[in-house]
KOLFI-630133 format. One record per residue: z negated, y, x negated of N, C-alpha, C, CB in turn. Coordinates in nm, 2 decimals, decimal comma. Glycine has a CB too. Layout:
! KOLFI-630133
<n_Z=Z n_Y=Y n_X=X ca_Z=Z ca_Y=Y ca_X=X c_Z=Z c_Y=Y c_X=X cb_Z=Z cb_Y=Y cb_X=X>
...
! end
This chain:
! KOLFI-630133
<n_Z=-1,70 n_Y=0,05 n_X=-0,47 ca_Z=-1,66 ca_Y=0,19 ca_X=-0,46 c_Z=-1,52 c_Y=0,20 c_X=-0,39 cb_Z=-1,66 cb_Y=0,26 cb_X=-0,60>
<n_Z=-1,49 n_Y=0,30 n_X=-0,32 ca_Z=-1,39 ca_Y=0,29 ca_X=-0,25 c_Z=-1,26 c_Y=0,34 c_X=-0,31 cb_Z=-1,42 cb_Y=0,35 cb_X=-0,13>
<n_Z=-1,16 n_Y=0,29 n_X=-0,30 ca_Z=-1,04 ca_Y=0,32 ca_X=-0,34 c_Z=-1,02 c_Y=0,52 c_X=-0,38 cb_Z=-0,93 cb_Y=0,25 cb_X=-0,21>
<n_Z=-0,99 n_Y=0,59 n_X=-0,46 ca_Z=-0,95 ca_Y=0,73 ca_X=-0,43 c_Z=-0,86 c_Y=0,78 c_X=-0,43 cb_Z=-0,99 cb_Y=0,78 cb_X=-0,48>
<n_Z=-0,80 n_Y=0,90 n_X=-0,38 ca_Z=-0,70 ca_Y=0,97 ca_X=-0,41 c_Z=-0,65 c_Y=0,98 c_X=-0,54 cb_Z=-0,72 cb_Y=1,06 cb_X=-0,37>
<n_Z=-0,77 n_Y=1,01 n_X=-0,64 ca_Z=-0,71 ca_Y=0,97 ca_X=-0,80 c_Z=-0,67 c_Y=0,85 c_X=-0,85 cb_Z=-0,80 cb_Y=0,99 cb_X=-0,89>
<n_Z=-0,73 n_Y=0,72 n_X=-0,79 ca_Z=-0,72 ca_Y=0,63 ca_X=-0,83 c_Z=-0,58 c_Y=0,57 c_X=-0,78 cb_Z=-0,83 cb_Y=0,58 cb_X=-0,82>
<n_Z=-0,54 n_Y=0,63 n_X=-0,69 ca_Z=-0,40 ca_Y=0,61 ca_X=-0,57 c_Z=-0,32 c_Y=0,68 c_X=-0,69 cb_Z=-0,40 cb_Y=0,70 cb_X=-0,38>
<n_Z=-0,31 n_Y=0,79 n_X=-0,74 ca_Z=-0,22 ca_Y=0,88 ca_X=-0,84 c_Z=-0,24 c_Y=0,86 c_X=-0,94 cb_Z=-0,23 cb_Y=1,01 cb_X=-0,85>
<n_Z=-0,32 n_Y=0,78 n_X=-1,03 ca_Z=-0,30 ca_Y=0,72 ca_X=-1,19 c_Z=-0,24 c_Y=0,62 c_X=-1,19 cb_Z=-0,42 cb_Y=0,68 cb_X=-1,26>
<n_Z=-0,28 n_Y=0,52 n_X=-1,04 ca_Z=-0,22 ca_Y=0,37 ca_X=-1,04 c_Z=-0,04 c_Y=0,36 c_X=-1,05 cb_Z=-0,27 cb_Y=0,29 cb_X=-0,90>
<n_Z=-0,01 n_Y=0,52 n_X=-0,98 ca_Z=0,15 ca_Y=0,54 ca_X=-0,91 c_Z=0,13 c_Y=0,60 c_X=-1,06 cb_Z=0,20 cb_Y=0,65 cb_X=-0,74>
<n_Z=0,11 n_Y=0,70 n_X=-1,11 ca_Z=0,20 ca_Y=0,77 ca_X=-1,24 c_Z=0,21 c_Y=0,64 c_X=-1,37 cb_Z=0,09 cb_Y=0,93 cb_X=-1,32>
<n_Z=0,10 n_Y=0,57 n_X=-1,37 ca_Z=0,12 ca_Y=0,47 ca_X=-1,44 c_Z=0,23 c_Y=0,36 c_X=-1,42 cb_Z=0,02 cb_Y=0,42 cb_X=-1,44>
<n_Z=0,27 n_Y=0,34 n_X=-1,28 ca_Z=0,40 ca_Y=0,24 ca_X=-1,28 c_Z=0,53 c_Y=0,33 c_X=-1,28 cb_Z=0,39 cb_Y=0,14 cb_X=-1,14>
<n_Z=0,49 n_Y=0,47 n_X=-1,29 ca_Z=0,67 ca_Y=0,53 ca_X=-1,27 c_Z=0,69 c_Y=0,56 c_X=-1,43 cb_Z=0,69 cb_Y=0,72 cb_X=-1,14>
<n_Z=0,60 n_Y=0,54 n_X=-1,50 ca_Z=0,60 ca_Y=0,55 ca_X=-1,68 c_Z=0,70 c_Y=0,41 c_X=-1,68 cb_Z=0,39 cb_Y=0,53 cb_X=-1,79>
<n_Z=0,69 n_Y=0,31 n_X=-1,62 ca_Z=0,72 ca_Y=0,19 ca_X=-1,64 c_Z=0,89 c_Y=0,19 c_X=-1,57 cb_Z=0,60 cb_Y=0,08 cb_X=-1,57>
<n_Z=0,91 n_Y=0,20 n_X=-1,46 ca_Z=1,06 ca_Y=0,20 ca_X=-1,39 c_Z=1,06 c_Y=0,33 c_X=-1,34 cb_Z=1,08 cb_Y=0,09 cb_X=-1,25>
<n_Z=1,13 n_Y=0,40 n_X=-1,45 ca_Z=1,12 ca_Y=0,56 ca_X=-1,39 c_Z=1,21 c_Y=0,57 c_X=-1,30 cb_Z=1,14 cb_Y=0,69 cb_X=-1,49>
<n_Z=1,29 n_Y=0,53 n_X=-1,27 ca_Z=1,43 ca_Y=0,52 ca_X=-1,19 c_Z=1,36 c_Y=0,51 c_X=-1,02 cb_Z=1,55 cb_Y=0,35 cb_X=-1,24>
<n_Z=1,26 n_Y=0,48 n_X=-1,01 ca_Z=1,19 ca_Y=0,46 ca_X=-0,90 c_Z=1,14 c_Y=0,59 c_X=-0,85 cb_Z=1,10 cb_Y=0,37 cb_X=-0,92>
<n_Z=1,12 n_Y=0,69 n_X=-0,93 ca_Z=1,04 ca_Y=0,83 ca_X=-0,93 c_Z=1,07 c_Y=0,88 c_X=-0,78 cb_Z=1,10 cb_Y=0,94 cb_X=-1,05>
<n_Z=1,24 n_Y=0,89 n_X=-0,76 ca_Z=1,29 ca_Y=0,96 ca_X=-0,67 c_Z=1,23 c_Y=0,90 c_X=-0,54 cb_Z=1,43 cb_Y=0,96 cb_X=-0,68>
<n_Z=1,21 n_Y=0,74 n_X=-0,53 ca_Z=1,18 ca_Y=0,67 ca_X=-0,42 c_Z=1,04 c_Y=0,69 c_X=-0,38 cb_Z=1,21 cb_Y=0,54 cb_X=-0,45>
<n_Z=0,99 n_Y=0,75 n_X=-0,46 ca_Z=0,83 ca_Y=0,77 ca_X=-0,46 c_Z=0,78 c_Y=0,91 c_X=-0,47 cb_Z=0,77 cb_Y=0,71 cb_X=-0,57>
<n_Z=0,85 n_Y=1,01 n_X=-0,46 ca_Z=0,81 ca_Y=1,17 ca_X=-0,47 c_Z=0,75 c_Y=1,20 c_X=-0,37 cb_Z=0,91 cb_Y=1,28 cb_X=-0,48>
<n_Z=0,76 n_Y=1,15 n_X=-0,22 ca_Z=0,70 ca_Y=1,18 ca_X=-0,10 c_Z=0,56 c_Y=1,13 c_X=-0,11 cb_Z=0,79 cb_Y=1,12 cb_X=0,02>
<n_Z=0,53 n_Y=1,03 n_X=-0,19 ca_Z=0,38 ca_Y=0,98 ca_X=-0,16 c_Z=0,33 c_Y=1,03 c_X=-0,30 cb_Z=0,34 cb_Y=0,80 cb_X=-0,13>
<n_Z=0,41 n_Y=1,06 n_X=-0,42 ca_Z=0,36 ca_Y=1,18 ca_X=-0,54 c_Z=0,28 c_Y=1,32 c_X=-0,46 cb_Z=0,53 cb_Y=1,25 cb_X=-0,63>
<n_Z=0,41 n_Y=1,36 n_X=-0,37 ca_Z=0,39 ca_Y=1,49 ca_X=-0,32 c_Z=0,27 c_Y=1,49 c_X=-0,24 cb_Z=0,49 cb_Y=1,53 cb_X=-0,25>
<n_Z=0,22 n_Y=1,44 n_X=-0,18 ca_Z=0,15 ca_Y=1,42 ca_X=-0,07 c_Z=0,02 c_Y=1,42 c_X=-0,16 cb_Z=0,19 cb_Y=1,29 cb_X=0,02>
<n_Z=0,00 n_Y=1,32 n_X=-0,26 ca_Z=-0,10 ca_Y=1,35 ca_X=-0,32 c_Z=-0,16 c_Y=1,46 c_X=-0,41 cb_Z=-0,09 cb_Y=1,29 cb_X=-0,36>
<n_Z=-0,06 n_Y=1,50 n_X=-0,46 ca_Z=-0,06 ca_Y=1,66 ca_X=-0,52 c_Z=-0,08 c_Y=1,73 c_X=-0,43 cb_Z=0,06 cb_Y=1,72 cb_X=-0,58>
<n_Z=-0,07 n_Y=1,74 n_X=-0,30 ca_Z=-0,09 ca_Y=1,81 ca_X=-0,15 c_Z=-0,25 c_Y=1,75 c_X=-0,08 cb_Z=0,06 cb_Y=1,76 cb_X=-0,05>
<n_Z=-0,30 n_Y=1,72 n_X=-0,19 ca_Z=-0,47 ca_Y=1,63 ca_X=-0,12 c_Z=-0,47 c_Y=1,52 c_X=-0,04 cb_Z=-0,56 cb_Y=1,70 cb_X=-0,01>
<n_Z=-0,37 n_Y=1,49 n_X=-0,01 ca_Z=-0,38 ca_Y=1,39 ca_X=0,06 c_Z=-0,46 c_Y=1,31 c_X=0,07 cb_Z=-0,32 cb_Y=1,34 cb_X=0,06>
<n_Z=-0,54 n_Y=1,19 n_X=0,15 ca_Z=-0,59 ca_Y=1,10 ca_X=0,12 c_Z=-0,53 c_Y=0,99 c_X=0,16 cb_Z=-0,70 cb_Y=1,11 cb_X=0,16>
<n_Z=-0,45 n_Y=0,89 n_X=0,08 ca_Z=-0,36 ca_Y=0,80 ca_X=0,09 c_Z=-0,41 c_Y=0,66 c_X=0,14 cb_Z=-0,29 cb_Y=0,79 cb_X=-0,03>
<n_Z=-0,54 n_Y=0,66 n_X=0,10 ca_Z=-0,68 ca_Y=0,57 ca_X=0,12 c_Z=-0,72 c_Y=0,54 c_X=0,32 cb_Z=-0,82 cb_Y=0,68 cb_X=0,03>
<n_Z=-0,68 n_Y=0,65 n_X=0,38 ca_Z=-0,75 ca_Y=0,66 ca_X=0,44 c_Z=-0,65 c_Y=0,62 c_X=0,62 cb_Z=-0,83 cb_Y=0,80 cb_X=0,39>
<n_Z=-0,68 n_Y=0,57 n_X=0,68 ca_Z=-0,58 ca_Y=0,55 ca_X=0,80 c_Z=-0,60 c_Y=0,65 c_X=0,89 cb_Z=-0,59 cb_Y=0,42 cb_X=0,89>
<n_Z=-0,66 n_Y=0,79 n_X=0,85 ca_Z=-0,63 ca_Y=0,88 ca_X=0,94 c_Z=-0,53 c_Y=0,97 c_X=0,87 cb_Z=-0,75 cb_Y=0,94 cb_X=0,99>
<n_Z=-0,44 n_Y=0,96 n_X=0,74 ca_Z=-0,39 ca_Y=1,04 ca_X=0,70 c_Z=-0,24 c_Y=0,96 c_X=0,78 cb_Z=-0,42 cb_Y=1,08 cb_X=0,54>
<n_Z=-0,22 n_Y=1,05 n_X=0,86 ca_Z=-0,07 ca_Y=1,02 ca_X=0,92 c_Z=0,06 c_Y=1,06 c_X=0,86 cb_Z=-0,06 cb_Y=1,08 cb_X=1,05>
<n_Z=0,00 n_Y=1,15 n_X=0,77 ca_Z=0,16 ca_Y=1,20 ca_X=0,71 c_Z=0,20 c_Y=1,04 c_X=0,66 cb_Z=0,16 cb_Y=1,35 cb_X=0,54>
<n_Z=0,11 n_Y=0,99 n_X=0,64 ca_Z=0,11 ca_Y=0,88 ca_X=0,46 c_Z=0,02 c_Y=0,79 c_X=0,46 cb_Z=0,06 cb_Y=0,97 cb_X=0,31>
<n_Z=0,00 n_Y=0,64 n_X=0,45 ca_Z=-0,10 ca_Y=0,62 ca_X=0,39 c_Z=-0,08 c_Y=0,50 c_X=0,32 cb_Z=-0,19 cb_Y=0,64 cb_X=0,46>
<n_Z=-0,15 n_Y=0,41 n_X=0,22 ca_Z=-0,13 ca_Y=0,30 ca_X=0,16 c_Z=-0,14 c_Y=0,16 c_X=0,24 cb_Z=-0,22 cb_Y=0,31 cb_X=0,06>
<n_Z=-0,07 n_Y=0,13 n_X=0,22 ca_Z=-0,06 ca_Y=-0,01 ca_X=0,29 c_Z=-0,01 c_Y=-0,12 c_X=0,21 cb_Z=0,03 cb_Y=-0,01 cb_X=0,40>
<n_Z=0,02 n_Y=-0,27 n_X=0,23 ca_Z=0,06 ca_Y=-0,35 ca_X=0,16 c_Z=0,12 c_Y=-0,44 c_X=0,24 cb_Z=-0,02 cb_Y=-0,39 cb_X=0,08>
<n_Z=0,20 n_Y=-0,53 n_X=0,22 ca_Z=0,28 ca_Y=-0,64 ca_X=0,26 c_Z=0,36 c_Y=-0,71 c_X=0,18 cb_Z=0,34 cb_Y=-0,62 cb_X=0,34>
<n_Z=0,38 n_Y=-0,81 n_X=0,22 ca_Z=0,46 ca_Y=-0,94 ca_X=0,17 c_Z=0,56 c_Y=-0,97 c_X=0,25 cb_Z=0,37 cb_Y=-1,07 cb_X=0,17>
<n_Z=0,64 n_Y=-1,05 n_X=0,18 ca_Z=0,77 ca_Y=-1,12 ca_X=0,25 c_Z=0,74 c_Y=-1,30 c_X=0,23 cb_Z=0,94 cb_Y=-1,07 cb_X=0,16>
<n_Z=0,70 n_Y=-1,40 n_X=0,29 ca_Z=0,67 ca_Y=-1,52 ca_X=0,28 c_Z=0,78 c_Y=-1,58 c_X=0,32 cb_Z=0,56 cb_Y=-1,54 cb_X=0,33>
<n_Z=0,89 n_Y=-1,68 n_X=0,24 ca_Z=0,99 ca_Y=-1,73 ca_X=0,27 c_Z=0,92 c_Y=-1,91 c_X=0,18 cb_Z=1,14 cb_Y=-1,62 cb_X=0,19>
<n_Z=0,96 n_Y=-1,96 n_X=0,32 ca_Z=0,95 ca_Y=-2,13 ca_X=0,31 c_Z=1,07 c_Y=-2,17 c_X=0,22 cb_Z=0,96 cb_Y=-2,21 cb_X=0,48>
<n_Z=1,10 n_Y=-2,32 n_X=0,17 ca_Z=1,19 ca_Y=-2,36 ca_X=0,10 c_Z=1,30 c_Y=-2,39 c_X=0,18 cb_Z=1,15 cb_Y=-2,44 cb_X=0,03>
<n_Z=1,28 n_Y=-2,34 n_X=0,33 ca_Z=1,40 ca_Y=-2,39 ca_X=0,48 c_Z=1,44 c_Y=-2,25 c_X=0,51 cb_Z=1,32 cb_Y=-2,46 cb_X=0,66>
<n_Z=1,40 n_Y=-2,17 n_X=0,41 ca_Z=1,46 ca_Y=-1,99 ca_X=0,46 c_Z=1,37 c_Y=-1,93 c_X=0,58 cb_Z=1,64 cb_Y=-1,99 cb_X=0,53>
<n_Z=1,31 n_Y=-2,01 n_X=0,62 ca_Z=1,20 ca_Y=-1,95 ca_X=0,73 c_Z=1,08 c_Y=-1,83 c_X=0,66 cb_Z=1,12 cb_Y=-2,09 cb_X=0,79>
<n_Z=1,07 n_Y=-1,73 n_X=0,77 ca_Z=1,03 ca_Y=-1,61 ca_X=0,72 c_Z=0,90 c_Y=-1,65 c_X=0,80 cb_Z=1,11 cb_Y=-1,45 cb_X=0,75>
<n_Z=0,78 n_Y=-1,56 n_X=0,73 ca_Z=0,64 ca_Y=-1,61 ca_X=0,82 c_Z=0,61 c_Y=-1,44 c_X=0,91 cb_Z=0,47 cb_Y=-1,65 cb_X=0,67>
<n_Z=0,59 n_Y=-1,49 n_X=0,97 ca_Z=0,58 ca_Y=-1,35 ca_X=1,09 c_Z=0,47 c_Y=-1,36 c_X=1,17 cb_Z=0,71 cb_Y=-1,34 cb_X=1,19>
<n_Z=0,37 n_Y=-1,24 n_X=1,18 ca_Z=0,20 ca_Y=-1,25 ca_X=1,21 c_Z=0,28 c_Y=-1,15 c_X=1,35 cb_Z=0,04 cb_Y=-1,16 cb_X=1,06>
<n_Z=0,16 n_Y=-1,20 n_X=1,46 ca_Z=0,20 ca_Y=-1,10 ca_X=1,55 c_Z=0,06 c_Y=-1,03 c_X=1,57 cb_Z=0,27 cb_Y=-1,16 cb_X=1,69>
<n_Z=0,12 n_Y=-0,89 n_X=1,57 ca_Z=-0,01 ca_Y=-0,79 ca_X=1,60 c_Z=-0,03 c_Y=-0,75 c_X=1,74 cb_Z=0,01 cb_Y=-0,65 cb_X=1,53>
<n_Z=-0,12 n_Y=-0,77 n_X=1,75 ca_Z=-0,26 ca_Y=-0,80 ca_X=1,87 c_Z=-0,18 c_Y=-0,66 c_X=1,92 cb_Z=-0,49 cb_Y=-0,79 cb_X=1,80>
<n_Z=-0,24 n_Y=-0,53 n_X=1,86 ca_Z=-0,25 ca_Y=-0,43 ca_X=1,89 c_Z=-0,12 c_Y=-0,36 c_X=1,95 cb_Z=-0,29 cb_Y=-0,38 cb_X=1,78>
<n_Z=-0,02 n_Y=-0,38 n_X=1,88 ca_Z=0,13 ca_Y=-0,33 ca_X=1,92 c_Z=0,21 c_Y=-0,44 c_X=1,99 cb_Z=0,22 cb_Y=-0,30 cb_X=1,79>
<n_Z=0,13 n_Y=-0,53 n_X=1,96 ca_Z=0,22 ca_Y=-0,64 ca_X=2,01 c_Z=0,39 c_Y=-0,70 c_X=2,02 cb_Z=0,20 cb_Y=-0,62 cb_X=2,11>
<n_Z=0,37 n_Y=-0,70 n_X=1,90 ca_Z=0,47 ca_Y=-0,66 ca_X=1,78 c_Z=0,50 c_Y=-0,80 c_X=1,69 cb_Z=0,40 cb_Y=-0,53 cb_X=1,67>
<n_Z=0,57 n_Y=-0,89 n_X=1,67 ca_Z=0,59 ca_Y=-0,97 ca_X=1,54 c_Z=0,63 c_Y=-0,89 c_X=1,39 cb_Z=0,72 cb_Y=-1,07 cb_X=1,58>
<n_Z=0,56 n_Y=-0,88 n_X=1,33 ca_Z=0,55 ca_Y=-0,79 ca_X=1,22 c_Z=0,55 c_Y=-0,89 c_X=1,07 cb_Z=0,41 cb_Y=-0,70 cb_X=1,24>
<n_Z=0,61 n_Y=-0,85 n_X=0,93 ca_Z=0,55 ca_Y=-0,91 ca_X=0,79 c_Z=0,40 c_Y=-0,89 c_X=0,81 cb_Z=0,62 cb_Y=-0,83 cb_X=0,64>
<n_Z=0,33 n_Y=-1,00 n_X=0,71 ca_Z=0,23 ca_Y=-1,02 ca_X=0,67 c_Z=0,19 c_Y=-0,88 c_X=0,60 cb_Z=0,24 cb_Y=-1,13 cb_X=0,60>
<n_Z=0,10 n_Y=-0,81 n_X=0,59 ca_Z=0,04 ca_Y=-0,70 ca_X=0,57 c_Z=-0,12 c_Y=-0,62 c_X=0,61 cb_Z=0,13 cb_Y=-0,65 cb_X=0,62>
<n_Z=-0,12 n_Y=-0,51 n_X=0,51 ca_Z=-0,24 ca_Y=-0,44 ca_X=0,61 c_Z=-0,29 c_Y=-0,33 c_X=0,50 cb_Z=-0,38 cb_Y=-0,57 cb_X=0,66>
<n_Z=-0,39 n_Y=-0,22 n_X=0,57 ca_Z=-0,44 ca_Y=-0,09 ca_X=0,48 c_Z=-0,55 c_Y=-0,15 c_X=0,38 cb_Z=-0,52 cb_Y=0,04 cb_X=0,57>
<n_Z=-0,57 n_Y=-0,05 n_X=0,34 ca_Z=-0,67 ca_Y=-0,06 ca_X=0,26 c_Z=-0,77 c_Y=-0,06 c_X=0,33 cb_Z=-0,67 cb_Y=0,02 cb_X=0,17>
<n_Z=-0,88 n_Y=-0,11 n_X=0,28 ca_Z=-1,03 ca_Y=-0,12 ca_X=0,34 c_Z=-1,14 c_Y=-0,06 c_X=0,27 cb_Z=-1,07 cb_Y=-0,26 cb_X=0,35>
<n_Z=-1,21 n_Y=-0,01 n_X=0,31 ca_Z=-1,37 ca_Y=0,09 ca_X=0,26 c_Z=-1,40 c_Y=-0,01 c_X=0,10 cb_Z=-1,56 cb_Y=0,06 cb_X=0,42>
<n_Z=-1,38 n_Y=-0,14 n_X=0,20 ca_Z=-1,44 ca_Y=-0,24 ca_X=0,06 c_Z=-1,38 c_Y=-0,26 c_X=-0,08 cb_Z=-1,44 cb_Y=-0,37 cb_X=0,09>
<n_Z=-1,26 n_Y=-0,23 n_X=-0,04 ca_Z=-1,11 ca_Y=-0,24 ca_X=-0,16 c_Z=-1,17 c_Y=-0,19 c_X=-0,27 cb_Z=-0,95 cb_Y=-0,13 cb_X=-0,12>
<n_Z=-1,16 n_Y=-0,22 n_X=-0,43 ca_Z=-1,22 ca_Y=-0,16 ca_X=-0,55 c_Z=-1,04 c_Y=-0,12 c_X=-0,61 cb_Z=-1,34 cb_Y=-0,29 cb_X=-0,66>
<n_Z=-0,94 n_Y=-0,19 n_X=-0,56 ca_Z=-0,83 ca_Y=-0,14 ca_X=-0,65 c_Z=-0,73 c_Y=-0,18 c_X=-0,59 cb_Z=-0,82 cb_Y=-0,19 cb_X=-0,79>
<n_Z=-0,65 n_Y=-0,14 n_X=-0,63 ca_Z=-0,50 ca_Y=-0,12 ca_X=-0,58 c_Z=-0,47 c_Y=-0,28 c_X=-0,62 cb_Z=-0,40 cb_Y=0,01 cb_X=-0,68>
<n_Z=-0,53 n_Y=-0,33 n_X=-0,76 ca_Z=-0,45 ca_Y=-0,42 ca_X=-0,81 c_Z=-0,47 c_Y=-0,55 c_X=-0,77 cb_Z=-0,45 cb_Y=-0,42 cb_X=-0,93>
<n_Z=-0,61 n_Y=-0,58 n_X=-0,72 ca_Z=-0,67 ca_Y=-0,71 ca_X=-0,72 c_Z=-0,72 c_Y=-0,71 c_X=-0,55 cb_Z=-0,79 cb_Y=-0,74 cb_X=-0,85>
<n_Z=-0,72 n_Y=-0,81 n_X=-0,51 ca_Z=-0,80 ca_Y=-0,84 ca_X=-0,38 c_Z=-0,97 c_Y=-0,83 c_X=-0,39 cb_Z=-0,76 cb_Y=-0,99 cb_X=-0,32>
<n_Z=-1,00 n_Y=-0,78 n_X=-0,33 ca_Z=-1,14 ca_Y=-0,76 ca_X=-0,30 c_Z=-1,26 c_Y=-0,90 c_X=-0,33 cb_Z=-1,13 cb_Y=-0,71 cb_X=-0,13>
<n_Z=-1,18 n_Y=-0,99 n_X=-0,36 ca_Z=-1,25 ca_Y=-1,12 ca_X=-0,36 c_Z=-1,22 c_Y=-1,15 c_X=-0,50 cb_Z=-1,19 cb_Y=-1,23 cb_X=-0,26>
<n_Z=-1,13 n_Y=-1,10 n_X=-0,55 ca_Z=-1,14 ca_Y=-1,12 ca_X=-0,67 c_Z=-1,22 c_Y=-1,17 c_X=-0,79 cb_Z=-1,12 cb_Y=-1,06 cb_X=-0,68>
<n_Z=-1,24 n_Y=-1,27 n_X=-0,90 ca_Z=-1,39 ca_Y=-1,25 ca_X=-0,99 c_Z=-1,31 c_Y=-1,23 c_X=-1,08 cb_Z=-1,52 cb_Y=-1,36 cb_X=-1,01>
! end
């Protein structure tokens, strides 16, 4: 089942219960969802969910993927996918 707008706004109200001090950093993608957004989805341009990492070797070296598309040296990252079940776990998960 694919990731939802609700499931995008329980997962966020549930971590701002936890570091509320973050709230302010996060009202634009609150708002947005309160505004229908679909955060899920890579055609929502206002906004949308993504993820990334910072990968640091024990030499201080940063890992850097280059994108095909932009052609761009970019962090490790990427959207969500149709296949995604959650925010929390990778899709491969058992």
């Amino acid at each position: 089942m694919p990731i939802t707008r609700a499931h995008i706004h329980s997962v966020l109200d549930a971590y701002l219960n936890e570091p509320p001090y973050e709230k302010e950093d996060l009202a634009v993608a609150v708002s947005l969802l309160e505004d229908g957004a679909e955060l899920a989805s890579r055609k929502e341009f206002r906004g949308h969910a993504t993820a990334g990492a910072v990968l640091v070797n024990p030499h201080g070296q940063v890992l850097h993927i280059r994108h095909r598309a932009l052609d761009k040296w970019l962090l490790p990252g990427g959207h969500l996918e149709e296949s995604d079940n959650s925010l929390q776990e990778p899709p491969y998960a058992s």
